[in-house]
C-alpha positions in Angstrom: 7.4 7.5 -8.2 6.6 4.2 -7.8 5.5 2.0 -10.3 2.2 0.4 -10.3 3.1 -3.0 -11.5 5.4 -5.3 -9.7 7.6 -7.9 -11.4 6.5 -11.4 -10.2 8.5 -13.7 -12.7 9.7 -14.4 -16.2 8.5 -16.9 -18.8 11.4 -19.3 -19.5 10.6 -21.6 -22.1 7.1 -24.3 -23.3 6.4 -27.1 -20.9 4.8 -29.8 -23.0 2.8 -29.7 -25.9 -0.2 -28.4 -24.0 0.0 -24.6 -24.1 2.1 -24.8 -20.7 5.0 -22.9 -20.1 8.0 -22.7 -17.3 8.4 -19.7 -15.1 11.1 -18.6 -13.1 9.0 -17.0 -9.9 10.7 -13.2 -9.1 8.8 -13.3 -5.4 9.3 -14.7 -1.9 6.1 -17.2 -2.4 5.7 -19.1 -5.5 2.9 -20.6 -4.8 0.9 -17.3 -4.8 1.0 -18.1 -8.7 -2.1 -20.7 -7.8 -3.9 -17.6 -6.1 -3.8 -15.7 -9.6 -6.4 -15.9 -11.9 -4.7 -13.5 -14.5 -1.4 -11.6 -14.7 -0.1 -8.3 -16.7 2.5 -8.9 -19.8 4.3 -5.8 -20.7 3.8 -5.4 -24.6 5.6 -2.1 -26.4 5.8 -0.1 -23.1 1.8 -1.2 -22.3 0.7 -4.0 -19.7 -1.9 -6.4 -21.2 -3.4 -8.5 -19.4 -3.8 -12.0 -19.4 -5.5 -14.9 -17.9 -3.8 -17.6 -16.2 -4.7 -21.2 -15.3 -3.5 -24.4 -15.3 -1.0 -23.5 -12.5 1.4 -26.1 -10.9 4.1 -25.1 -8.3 7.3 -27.3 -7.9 10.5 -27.1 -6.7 12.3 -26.1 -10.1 9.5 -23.1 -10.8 5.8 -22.6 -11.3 4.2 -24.3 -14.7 1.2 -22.7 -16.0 -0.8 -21.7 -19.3 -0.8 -18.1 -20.2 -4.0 -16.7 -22.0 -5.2 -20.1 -23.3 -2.5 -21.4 -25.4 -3.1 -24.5 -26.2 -0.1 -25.7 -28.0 3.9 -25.7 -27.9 3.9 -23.3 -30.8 1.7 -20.6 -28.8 3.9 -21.3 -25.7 7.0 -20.8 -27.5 5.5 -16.9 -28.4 6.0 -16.4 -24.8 9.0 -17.1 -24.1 11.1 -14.9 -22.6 8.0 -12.4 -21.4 8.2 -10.4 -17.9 4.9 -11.4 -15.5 4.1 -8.8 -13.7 1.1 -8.0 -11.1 -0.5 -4.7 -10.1 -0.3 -3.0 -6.6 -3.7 -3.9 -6.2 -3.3 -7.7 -6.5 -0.3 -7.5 -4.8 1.0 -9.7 -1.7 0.0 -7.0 1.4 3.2 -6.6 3.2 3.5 -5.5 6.6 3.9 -1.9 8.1 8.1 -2.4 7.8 8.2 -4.3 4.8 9.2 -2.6 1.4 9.0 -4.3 -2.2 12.8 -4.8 -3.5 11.8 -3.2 -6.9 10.7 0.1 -4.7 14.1 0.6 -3.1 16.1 0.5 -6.3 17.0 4.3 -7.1 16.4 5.4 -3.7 18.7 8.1 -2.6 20.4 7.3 0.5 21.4 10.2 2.9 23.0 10.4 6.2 21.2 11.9 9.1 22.7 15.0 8.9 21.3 14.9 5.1 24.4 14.6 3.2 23.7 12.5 -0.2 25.8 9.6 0.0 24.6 7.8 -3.4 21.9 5.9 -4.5 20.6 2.0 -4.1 20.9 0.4 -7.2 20.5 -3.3 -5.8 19.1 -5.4 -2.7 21.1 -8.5 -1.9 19.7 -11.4 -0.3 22.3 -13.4 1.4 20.0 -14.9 4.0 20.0 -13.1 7.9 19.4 -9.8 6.5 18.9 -7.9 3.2 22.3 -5.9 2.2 21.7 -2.8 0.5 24.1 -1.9 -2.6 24.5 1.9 -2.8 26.6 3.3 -5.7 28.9 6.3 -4.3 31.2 8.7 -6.3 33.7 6.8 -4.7 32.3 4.2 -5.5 30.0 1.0 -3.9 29.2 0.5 -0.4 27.1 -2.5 0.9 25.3 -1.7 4.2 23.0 -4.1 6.2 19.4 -3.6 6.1 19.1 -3.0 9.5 17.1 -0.7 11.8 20.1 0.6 14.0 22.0 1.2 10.4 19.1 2.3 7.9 16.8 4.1 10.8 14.4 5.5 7.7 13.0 4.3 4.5 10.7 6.4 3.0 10.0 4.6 -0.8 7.3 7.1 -1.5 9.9 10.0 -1.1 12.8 8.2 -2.6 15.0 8.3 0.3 16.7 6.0 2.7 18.2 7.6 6.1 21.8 5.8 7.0 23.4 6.8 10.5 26.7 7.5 9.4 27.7 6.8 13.2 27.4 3.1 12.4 29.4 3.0 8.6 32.7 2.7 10.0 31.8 -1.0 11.8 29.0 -2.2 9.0 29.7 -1.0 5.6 31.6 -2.6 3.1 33.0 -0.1 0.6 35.0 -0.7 -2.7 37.2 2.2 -2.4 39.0 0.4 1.0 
């Protein structure tokens, strides 16, 4: 099932002694954060939400004050929290796009529908995304690519892998 909040960046540490604090942006675009006028904070297993202003994008993260603060001391309470946004307020993504955090624990199967394993990362290396897919045997990488990974199907769970193409694109640890 997919979750209804996406992970869009972590609070690193107060910026100042104005309320301000540093994030690390966990998204493709961070200056989207200018766009937001509030965020959700995951507190004991329940997203809060809270407002955000004050937001200034630059080439070592995004600065911005969470839920008023208005000192280092109510910046420093923050530290370390998860920002998150719901699928609502969410960047729209196009028809064959898929959010990283929805492919993690997808099963992966070949066409002829034999499990393979699951994906339990997405690696970024620039050209294409790799897919990380944990095995019995035990991790393959694949290429995110149509001719390789003809079906993804987040909603389902699944990935469809033409296992005509592993032998000259996947990397496997067990080789």
């Amino acid at each position: 099932m997919l979750s209804e909040y996406l992970l869009i960046g972590q609070v690193l540490r107060p910026q100042g002694i104005r309320g301000q604090v540093k994030v690390r942006p966990d998204t493709d675009d961070p200056g989207r954060f200018e766009e937001l006028e509030f965020v959700y904070l995951k507190k004991n297993n329940e997203y809060v939400r809270a407002a955000v202003e004050d937001v200034s994008v630059r080439d070592d993260g995004v600065y911005l004050r969470l839920d008023g603060a208005k000192d280092r001391d109510e910046a420093e309470k923050q530290r370390g929290l998860m920002l998150y946004v719901d699928r609502a307020h969410a960047v729209q993504l196009s028809e064959d796009e898929t959010f990283i955090c929805d492919l993690i624990g997808c099963q992966a199967v070949d066409t002829k529908g034999n499990e393979l394993g699951k994906v339990t990362d997405v690696l970024q290396p620039g050209g294409n995304d790799v897919y990380v897919i944990k095995t019995p045997k035990g991790e393959m990488l694949l290429p995110a690519l149509k001719h390789v990974i003809p079906t993804v199907d987040v909603k389902n769970g699944v990935i469809v892998v033409d296992e005509s193409r592993l032998p000259e694109v996947a990397v496997c640890s067990w080789e």
